[in-house]
C-alpha positions as CSV (number, residue, x, y, z in Angstrom):
1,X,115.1,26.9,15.5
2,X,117.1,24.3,13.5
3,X,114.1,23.5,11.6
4,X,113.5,27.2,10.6
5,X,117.4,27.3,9.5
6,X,116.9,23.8,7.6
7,X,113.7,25.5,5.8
8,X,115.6,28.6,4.8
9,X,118.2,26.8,3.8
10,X,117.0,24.4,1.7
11,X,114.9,27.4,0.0
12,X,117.6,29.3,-0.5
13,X,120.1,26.4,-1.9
14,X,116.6,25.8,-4.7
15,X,117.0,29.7,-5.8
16,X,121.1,29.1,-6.3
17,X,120.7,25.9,-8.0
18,X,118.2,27.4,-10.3
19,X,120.2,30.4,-10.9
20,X,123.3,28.6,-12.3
21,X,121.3,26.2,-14.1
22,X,119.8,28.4,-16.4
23,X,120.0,32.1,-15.5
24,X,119.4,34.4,-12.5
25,X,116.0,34.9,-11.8
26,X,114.7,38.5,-13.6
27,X,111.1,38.2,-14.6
28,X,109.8,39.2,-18.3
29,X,108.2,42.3,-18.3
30,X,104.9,42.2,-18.1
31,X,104.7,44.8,-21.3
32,X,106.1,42.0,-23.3
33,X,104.0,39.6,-23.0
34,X,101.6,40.7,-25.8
35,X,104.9,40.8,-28.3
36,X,105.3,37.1,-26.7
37,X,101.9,36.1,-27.5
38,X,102.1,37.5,-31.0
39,X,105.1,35.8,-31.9
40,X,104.4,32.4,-30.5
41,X,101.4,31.9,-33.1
42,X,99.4,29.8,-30.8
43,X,97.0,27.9,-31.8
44,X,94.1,25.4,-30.2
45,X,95.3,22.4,-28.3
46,X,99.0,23.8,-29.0
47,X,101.1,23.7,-26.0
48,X,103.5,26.5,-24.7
49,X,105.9,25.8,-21.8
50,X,108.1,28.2,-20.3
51,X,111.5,27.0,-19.1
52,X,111.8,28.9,-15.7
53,X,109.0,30.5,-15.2
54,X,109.4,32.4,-11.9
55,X,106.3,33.5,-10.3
56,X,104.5,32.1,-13.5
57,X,103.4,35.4,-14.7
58,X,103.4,34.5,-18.7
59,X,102.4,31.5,-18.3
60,X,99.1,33.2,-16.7
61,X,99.2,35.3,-19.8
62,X,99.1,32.8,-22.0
63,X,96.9,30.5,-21.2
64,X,94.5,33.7,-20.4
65,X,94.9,35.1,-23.8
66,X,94.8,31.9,-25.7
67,X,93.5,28.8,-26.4
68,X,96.4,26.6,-25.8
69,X,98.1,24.6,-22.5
70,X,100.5,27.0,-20.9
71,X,103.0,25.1,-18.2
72,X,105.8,26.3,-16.8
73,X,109.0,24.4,-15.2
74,X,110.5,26.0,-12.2
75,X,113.3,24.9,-10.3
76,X,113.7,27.9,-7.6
77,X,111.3,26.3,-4.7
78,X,109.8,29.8,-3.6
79,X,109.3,31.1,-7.0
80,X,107.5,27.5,-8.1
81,X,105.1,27.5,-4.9
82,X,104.0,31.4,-5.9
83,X,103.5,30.2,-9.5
84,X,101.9,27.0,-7.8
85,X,99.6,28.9,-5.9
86,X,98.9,32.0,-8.0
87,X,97.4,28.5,-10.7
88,X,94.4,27.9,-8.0
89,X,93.6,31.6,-7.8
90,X,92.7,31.9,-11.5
91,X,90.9,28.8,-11.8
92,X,92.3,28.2,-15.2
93,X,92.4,24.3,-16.4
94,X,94.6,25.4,-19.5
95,X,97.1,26.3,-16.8
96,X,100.0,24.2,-15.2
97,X,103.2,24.7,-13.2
98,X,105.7,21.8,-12.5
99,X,108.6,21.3,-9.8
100,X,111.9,20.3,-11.1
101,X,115.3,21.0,-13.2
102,X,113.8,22.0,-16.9
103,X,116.7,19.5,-18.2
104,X,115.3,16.7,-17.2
105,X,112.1,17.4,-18.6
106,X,111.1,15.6,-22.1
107,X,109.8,18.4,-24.3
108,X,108.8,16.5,-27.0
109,X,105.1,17.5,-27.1
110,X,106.0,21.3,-26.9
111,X,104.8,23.3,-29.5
112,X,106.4,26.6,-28.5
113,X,109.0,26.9,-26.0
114,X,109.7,30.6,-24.1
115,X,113.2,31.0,-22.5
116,X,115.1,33.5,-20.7
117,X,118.4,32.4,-20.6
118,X,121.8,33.8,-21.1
119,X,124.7,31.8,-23.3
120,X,123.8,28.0,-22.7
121,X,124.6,26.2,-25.2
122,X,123.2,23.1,-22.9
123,X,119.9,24.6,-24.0
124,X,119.9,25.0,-27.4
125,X,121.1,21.2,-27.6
126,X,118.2,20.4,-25.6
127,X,115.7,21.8,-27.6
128,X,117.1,20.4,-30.8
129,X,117.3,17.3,-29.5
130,X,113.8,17.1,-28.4
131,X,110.6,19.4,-30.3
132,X,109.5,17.9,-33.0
133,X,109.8,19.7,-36.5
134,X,108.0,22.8,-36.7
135,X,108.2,23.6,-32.6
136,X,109.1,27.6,-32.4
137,X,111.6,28.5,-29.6
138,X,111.5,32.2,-28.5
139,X,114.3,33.4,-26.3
140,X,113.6,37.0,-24.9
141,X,116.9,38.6,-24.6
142,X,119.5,36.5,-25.6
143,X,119.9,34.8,-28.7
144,X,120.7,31.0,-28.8
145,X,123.4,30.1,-29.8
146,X,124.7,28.7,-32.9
147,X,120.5,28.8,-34.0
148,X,119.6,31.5,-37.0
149,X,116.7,33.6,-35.8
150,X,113.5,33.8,-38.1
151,X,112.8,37.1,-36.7
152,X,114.6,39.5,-33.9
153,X,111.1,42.0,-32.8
154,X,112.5,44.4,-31.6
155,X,110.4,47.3,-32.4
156,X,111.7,50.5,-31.0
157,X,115.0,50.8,-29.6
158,X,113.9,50.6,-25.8
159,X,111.8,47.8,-26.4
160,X,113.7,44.5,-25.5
161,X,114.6,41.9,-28.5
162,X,112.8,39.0,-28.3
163,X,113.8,36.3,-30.9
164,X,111.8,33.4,-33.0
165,X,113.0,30.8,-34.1
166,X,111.7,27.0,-36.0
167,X,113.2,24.0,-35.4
């Protein structure tokens, strides 16, 4: 019994850590990830990562619809072993999911980088501080703060914005 409390526990202290480090977990909608795609620009042997990914769900996208390395970070431990697990069942060598706190991950061979993340600055520094010249950042949602987005697609006024930028 105290082992089935530990367990639950310890899951459900991953979900609240991951929650406050970057945002609550609310998946992108699947209808999005075509306006993702097309903003990103991939090209071959580029890399995309997405900075909690959740169940992995664009990151299966990607990697799907394009010729470039998708990973994803997650933090929350139920949502990385569904993204984990979810990898195997496609079969796809392009795909990747890693365990851990996005922050401490070195982004420096990113090529584009997908977030979903409400007013952290923490971020933004991040990102800076790390891609190299030319890296695009897309943050669906939110805008990043202090950055000046290339583009804001947002085309109808029920579709969500998602924004582009270069560093």
């Amino acid at each position: 019994m105290i082992f089935l409390f530990l367990v639950i526990f310890i899951i459900l202290l991953t979900v609240a850590i991951s929650s406050s480090s970057l945002a609550p977990w609310v998946p992108c909608r699947k209808k999005d990830f075509k306006r993702v795609l097309n903003l990103a620009e991939l090209k071959a042997e580029e890399n995309f990562f997405d900075l909690g990914c959740g169940t992995g769900g664009l990151n299966i996208y990607i990697a799907n619809n394009s010729s470039a390395t998708s990973t994803g970070i997650e933090l929350a431990l139920p949502f990385f072993l569904i993204s984990w697990i979810r990898s195997f069942l496609y079969g796809n060598d392009k795909l990747k999911f890693k365990y851990g706190n996005l922050y401490k991950y070195n982004l420096k061979n990113a090529d584009v980088v997908f977030i979903f993340a409400a007013g952290r600055k923490q971020i933004g520094n991040k990102l800076k501080d790390e891609l190299k010249s030319g890296s695009r950042v897309i943050s669906y949602t939110f805008p990043i703060e202090e950055w000046e987005a290339l583009e804001i697609y947002k085309p109808t006024q029920n579709d969500i914005s998602i924004y582009l930028y270069k560093v």
